[in-house]
Rosetta silent file (secondary structure, phi, psi, omega in degrees, C-alpha in Angstrom):
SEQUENCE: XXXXXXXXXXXXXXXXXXXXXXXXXXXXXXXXXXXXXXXXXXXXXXXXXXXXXXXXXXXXXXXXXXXXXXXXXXXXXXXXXXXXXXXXXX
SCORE:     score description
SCORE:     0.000 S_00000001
   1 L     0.000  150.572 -173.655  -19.455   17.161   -3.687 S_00000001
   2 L   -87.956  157.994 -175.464  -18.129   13.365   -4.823 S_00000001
   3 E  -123.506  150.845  173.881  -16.918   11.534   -1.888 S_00000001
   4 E  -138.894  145.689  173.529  -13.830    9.305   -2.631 S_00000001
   5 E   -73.082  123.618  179.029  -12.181    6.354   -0.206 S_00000001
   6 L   -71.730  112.307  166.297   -8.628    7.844    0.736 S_00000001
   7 L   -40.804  -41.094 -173.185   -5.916    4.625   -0.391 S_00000001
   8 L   -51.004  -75.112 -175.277   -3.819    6.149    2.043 S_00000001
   9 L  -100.360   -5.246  155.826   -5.794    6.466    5.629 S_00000001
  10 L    93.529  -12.080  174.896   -8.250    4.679    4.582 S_00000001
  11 L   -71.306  166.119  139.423  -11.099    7.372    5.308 S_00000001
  12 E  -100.509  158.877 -171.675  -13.986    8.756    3.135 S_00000001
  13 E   163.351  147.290 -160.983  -13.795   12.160    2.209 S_00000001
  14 E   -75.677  146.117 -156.954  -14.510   14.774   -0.094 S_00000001
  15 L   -76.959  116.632 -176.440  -13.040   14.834   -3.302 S_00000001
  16 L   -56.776  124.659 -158.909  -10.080   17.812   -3.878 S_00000001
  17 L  -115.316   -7.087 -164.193  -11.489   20.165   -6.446 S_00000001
  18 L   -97.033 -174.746  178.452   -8.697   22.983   -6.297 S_00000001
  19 L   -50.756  110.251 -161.138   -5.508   22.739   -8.758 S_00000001
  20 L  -113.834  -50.192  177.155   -2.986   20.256   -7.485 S_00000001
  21 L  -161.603  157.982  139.806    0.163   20.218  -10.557 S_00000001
  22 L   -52.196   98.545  162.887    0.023   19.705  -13.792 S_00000001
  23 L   155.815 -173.001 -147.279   -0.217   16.594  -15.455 S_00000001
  24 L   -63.145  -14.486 -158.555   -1.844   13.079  -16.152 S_00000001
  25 H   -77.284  -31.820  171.129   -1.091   12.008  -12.092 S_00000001
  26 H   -37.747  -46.969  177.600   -3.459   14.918  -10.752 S_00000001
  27 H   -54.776  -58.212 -177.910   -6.876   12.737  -11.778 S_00000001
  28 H   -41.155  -67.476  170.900   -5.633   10.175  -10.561 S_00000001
  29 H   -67.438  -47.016  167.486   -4.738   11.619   -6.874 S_00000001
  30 H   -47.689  -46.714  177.064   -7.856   13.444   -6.808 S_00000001
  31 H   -59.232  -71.865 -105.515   -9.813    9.911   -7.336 S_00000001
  32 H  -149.576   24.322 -167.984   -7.985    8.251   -4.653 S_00000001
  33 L  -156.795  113.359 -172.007   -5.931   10.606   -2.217 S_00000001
  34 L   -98.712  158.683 -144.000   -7.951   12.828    0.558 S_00000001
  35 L   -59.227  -18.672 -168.680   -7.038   16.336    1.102 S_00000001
  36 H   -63.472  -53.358 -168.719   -5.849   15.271    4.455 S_00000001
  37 H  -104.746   50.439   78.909   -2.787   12.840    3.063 S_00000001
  38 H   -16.140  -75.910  164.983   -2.119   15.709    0.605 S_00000001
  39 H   -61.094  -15.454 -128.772   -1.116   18.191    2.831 S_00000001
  40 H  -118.964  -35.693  154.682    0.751   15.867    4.761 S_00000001
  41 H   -72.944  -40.535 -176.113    3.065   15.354    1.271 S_00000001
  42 H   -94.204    9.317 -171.503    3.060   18.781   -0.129 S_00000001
  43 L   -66.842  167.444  162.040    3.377   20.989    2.775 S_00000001
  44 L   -77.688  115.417  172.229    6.972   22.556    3.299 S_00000001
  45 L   114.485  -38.791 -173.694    8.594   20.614    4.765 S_00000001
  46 L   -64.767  176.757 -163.166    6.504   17.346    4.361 S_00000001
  47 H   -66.990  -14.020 -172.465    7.518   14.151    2.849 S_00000001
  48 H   -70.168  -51.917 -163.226    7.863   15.023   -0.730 S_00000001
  49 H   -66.624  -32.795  168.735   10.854   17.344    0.496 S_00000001
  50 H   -71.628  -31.904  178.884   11.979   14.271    2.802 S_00000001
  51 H   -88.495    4.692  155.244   12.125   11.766   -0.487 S_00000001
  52 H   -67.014  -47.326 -172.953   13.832   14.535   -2.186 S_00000001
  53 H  -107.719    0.741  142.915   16.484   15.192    0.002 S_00000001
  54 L   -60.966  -31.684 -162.029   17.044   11.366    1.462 S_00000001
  55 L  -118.627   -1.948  176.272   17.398   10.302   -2.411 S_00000001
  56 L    26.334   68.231  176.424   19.065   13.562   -3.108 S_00000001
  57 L   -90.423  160.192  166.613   17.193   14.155   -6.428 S_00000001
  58 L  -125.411  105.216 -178.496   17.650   16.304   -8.685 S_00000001
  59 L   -35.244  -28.678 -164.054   14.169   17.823  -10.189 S_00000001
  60 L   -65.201  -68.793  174.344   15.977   19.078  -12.993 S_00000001
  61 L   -40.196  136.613 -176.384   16.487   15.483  -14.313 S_00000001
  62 H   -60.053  -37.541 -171.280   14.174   13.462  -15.873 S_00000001
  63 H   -67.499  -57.164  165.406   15.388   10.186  -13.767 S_00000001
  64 H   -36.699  -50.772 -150.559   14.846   12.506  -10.701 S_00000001
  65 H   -92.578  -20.546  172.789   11.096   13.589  -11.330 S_00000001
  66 H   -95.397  -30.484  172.686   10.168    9.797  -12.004 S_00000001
  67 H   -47.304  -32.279 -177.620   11.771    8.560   -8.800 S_00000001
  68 H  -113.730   45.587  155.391    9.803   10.652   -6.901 S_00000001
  69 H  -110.678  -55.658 -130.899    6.412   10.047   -8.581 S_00000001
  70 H   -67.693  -41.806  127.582    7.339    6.645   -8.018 S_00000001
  71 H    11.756  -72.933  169.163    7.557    7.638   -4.542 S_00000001
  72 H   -83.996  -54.372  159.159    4.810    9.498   -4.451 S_00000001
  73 H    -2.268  -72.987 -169.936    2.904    6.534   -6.085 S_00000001
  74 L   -79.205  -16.761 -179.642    3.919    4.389   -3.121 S_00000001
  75 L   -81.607   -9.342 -156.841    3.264    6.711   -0.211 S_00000001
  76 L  -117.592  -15.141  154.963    0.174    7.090   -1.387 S_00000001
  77 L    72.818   31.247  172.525   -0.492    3.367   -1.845 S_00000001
  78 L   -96.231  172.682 -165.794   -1.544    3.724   -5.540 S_00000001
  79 L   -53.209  154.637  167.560   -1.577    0.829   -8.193 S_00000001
  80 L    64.570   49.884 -178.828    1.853    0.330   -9.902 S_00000001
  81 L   -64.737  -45.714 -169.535    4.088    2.058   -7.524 S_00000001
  82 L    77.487  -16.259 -167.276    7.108   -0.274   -8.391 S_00000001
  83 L  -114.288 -177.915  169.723    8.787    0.914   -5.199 S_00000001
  84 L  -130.976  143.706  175.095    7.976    0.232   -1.695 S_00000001
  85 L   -74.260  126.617  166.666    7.517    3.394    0.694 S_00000001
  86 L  -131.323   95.393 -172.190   10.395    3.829    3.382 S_00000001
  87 L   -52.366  143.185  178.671    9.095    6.436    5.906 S_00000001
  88 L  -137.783   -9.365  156.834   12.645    7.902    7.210 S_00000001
  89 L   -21.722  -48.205 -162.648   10.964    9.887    9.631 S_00000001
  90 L   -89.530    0.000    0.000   10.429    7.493   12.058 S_00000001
């Protein structure tokens, strides 16, 4: 298995091989995002559903679905985010 440095945490660790979404951002996340800081956005309940419903997007909308790659981008610390990550957790 390829090993890739996680942007996020900062770890090595092997490179996610199952299905993640469609589209061009999936390579991309795979290179650079370990399965670890994955889960930790897509679970239920996990931060993509916290920048959804702090920013009250709406998926249907196009303007919606790029704020929260942009989002995703930045929690995730990859190049060209445009946004800065605001954790609202904490």
């Amino acid at each position: 298995m390829a090993e890739i440095q996680c942007l996020k945490c900062e770890k090595t660790s092997e490179m996610m091989t199952e299905p993640l979404f469609m589209g061009k951002l999936e390579q991309e996340i795979k290179n650079s995002v370990c399965e670890a800081c994955w889960t930790e956005w897509n679970k239920p309940g996990g931060v993509k559903t916290m920048v959804i419903n702090e920013y009250q997007l709406n998926l249907g909308d196009e303007n919606g679905r790029a704020a929260l790659k942009k989002q995703m981008r930045a929690f995730f610390k990859l190049p060209d985010a445009g946004v800065e990550f605001k954790d609202y957790r904490t």
